[in-house]
MOPAC internal coordinates of N, CA, C and O (Angstrom, degrees):
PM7 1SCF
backbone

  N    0.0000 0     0.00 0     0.00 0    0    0    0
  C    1.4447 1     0.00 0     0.00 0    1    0    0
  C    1.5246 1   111.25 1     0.00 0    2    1    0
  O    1.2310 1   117.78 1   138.68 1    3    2    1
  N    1.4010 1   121.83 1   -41.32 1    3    2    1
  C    1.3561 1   128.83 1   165.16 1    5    3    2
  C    1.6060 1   111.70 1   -36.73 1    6    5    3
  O    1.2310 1   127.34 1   103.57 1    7    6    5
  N    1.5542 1   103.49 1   -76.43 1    7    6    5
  C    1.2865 1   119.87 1   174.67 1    9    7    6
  C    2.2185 1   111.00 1   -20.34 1   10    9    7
  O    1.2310 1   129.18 1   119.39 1   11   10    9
  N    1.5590 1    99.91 1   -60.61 1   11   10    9
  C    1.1964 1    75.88 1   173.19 1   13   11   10
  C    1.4012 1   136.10 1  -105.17 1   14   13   11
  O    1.2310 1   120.57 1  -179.09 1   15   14   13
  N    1.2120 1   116.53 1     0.91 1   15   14   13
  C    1.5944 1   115.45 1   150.85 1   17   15   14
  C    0.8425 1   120.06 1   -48.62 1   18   17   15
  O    1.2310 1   104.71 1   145.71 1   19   18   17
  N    1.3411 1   145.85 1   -34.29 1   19   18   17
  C    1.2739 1   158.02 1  -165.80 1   21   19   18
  C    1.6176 1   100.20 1   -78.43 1   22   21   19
  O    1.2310 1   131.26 1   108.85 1   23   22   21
  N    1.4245 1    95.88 1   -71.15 1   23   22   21
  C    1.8535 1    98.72 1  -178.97 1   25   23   22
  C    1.3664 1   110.18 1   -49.50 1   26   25   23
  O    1.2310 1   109.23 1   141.39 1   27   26   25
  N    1.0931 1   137.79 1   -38.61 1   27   26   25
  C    1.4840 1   147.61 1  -172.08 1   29   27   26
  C    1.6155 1   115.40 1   -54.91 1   30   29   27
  O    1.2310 1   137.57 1   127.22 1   31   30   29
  N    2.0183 1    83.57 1   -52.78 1   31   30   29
  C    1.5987 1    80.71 1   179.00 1   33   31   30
  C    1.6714 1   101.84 1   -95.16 1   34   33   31
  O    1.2310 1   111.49 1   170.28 1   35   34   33
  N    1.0421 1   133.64 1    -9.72 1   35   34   33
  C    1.7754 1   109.92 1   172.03 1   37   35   34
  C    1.1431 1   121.93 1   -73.50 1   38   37   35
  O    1.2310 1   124.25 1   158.84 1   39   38   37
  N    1.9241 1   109.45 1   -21.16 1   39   38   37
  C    1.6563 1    99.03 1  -169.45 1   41   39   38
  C    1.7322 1    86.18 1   -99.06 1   42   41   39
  O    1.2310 1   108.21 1  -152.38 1   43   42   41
  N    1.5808 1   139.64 1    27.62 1   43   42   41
  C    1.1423 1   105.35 1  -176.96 1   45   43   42
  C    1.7339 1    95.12 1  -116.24 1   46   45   43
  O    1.2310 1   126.17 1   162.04 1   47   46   45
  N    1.8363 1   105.74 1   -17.96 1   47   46   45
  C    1.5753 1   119.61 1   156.55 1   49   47   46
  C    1.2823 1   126.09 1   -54.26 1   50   49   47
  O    1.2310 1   126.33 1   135.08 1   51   50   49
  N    1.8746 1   105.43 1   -44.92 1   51   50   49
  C    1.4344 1   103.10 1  -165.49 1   53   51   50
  C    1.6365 1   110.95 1  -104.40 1   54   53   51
  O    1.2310 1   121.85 1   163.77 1   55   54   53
  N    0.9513 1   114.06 1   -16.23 1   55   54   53
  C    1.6649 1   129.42 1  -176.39 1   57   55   54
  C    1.5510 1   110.49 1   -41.62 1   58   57   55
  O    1.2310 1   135.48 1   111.28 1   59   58   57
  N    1.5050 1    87.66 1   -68.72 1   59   58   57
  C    1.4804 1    95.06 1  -172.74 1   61   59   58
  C    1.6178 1   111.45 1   -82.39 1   62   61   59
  O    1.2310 1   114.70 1   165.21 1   63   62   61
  N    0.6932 1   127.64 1   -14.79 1   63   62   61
  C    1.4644 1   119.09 1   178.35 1   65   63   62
  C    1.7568 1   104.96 1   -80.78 1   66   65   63
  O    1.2310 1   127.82 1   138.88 1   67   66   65
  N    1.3654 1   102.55 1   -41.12 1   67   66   65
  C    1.7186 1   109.55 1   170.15 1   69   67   66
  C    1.4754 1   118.52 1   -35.65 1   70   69   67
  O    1.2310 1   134.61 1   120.62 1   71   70   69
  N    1.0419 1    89.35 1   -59.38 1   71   70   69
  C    2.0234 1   131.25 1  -169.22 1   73   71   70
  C    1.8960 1    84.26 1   -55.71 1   74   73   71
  O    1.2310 1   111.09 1   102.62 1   75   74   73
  N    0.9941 1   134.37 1   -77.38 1   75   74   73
  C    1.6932 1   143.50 1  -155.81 1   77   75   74
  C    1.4867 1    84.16 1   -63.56 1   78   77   75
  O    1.2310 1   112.61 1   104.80 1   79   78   77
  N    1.5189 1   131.56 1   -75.20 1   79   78   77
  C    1.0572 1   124.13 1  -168.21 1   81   79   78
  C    1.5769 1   115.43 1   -50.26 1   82   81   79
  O    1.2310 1   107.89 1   143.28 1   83   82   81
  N    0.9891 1   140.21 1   -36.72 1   83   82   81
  C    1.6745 1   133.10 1  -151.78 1   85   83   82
  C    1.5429 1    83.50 1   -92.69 1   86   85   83
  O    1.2310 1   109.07 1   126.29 1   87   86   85
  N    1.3875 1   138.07 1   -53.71 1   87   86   85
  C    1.4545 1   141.49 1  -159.06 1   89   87   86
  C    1.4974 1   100.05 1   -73.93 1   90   89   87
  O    1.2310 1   117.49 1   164.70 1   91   90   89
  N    1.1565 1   122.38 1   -15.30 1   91   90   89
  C    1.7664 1   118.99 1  -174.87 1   93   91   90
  C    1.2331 1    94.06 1   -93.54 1   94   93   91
  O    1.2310 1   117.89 1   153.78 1   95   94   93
  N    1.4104 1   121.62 1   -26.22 1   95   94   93
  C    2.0324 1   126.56 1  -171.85 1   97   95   94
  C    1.5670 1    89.91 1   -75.81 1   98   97   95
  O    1.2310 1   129.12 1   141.89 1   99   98   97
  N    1.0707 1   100.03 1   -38.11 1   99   98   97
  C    1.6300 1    87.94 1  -154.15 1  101   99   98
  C    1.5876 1   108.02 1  -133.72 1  102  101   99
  O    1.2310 1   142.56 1  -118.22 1  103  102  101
  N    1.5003 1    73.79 1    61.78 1  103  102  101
  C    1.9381 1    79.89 1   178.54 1  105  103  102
  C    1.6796 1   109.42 1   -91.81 1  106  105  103
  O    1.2310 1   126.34 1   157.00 1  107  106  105
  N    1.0759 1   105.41 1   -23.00 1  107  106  105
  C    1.9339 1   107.77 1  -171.99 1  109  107  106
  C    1.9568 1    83.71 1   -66.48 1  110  109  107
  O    1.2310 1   110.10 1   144.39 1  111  110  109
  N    1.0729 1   136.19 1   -35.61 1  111  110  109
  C    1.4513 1   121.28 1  -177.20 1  113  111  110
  C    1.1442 1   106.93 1   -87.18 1  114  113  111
  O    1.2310 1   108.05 1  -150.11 1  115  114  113
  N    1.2000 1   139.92 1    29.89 1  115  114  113
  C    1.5973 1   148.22 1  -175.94 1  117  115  114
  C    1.1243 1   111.11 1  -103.50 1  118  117  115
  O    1.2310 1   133.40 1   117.73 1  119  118  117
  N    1.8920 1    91.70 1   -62.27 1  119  118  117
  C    1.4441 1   118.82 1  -163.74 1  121  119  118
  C    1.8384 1   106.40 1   -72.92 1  122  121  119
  O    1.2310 1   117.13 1   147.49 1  123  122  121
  N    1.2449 1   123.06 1   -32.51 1  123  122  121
  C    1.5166 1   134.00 1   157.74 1  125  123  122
  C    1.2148 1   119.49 1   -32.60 1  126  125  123
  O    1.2310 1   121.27 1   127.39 1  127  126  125
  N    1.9081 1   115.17 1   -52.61 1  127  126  125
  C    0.9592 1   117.09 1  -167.46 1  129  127  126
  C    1.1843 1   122.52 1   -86.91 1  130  129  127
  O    1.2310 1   103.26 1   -68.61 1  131  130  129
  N    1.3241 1   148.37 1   111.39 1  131  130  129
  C    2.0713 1   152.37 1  -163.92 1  133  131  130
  C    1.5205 1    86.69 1   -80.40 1  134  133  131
  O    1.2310 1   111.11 1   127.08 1  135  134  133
  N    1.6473 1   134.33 1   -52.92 1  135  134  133
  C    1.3292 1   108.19 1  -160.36 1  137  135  134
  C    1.6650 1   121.23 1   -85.66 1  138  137  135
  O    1.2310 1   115.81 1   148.46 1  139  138  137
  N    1.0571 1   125.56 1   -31.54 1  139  138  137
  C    1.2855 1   148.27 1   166.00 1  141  139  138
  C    1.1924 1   114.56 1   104.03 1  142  141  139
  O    1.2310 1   124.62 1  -132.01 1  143  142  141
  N    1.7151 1   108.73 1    47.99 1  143  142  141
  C    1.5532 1    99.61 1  -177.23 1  145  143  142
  C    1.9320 1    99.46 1   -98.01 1  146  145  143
  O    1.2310 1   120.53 1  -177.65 1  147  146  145
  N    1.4705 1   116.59 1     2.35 1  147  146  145
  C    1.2754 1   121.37 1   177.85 1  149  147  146
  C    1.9055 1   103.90 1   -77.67 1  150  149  147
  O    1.2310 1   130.92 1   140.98 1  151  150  149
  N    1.2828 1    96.52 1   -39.02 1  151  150  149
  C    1.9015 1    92.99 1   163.70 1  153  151  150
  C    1.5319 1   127.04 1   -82.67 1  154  153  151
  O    1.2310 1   122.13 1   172.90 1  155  154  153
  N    0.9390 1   113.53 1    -7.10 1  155  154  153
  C    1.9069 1   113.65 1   154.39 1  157  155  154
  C    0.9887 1   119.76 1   -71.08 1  158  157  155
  O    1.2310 1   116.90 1   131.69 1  159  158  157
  N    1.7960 1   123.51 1   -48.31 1  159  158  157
  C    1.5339 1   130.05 1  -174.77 1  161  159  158
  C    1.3198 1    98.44 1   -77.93 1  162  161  159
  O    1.2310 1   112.33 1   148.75 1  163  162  161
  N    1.2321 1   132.08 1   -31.25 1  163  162  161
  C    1.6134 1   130.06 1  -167.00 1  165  163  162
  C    2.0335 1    92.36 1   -69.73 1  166  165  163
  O    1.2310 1   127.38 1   124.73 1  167  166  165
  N    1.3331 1   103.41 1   -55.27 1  167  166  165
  C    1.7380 1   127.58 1  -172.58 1  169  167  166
  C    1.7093 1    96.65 1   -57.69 1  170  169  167
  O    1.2310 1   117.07 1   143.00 1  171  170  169
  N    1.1509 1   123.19 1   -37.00 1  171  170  169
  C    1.6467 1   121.02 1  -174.11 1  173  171  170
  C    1.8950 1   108.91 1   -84.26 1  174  173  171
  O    1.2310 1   121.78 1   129.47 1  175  174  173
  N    1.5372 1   114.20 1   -50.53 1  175  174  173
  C    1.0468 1    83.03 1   170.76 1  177  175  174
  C    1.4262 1   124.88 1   -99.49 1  178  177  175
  O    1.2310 1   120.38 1   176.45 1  179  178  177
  N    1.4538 1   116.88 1    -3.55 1  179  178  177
  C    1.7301 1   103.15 1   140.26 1  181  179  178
  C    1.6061 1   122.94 1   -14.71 1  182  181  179
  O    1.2310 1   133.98 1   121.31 1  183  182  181
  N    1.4715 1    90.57 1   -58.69 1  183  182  181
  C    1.9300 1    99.54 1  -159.00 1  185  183  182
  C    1.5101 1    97.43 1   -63.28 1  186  185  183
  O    1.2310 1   123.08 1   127.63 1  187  186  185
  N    1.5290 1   111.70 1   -52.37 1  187  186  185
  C    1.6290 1   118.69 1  -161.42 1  189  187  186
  C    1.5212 1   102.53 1   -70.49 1  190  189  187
  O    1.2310 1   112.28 1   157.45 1  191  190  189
  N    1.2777 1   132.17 1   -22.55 1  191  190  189
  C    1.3108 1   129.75 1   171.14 1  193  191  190
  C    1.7532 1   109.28 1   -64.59 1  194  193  191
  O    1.2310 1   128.94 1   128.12 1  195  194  193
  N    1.3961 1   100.37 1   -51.88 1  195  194  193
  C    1.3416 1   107.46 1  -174.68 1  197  195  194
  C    1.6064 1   113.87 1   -56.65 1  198  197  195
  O    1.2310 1   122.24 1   134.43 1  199  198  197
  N    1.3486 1   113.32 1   -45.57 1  199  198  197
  C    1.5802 1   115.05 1   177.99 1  201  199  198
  C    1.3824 1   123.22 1   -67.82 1  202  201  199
  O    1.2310 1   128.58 1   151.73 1  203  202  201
  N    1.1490 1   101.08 1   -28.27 1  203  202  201
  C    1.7226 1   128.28 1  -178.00 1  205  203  202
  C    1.7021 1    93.68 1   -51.79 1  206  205  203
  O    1.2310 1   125.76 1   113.70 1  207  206  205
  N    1.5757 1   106.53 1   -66.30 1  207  206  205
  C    1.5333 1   124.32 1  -179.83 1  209  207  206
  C    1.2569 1   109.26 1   -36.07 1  210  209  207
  O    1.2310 1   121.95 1    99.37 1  211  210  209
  N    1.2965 1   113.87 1   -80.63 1  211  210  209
  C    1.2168 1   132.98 1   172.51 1  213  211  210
  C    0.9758 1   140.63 1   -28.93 1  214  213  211
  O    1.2310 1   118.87 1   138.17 1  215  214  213
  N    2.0112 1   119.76 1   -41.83 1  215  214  213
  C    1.3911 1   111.08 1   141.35 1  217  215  214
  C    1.2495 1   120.21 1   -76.44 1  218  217  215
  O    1.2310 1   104.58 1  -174.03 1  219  218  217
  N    1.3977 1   146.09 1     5.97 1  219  218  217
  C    1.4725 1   139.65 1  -156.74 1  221  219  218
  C    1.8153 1    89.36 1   -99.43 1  222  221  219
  O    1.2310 1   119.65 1   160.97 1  223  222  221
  N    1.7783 1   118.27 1   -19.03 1  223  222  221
  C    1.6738 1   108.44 1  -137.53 1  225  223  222
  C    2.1720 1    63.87 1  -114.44 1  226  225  223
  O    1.2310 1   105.18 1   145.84 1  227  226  225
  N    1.2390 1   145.04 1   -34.16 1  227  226  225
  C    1.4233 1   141.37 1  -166.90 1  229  227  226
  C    1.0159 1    78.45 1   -74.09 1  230  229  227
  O    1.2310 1   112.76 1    92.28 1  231  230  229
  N    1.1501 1   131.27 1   -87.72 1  231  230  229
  C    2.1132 1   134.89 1  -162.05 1  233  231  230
  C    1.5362 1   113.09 1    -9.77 1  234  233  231
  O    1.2310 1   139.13 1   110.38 1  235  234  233
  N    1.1571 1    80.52 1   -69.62 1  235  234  233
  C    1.5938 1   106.10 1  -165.96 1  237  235  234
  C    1.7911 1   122.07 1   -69.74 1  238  237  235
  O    1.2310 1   129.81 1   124.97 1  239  238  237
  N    1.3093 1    98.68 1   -55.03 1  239  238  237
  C    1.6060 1   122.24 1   170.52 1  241  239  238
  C    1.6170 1   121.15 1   -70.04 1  242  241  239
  O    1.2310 1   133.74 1   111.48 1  243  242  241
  N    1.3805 1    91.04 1   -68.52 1  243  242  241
  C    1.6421 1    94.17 1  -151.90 1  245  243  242
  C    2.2970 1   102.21 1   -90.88 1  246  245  243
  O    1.2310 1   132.94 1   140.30 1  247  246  245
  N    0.9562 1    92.60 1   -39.70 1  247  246  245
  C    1.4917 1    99.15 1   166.54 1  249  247  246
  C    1.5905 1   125.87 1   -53.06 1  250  249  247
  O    1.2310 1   128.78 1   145.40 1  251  250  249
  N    1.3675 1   100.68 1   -34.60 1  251  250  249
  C    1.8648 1   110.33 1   166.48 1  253  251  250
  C    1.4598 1   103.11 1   -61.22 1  254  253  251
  O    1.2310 1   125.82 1   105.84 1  255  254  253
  N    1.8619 1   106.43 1   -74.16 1  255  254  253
  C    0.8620 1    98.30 1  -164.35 1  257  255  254
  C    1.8032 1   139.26 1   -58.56 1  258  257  255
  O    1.2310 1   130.51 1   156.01 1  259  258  257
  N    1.6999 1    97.33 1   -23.99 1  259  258  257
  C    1.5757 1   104.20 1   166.88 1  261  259  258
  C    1.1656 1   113.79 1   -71.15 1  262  261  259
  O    1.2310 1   109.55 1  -177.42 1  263  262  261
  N    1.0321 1   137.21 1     2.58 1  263  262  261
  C    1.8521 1   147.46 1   170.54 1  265  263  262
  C    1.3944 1   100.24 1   -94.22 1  266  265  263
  O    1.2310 1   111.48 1   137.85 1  267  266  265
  N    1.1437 1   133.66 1   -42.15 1  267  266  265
  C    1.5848 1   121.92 1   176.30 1  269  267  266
  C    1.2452 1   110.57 1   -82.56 1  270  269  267
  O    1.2310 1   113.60 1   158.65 1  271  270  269
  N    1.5499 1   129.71 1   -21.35 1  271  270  269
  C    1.2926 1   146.62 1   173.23 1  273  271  270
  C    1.5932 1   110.84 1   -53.67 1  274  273  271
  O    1.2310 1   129.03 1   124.90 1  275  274  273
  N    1.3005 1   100.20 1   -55.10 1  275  274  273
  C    1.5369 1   107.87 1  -174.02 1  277  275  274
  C    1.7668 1   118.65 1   -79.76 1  278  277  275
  O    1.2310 1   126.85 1   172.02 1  279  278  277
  N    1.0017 1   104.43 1    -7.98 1  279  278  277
  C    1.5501 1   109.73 1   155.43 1  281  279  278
  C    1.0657 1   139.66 1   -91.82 1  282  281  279
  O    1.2310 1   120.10 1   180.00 1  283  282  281

């Protein structure tokens, strides 16, 4: 249950702020593209970067510390 509260609220903190930042970096490859398959791949590994994070920062961080917490 942790597991997804957690995901819920990081991708609903980090998503969108991700999303504004990567498309403002890389808007001259936006504006190139007429069909918009350069904003799906930009939008996909956005996402997989973002989740990637997200379990790397629970693993490491927050899972220790709720294990020392609960004792």
């Amino acid at each position: 249950m942790i597991y997804f509260l957690f995901g819920i609220g990081w991708i609903s903190i980090t998503g969108p702020i991700l999303l504004a930042v990567g498309f403002v970096l890389l808007k001259p490859i936006i504006t190139l593209d007429d069909t918009g398959i350069s904003m799906l791949v930009i939008t996909l590994i956005l996402a997989i970067l973002d989740i990637y994070i997200g379990i790397k920062l629970f693993d490491n961080i927050i899972e220790p510390w709720l294990k020392k917490w609960k004792r």
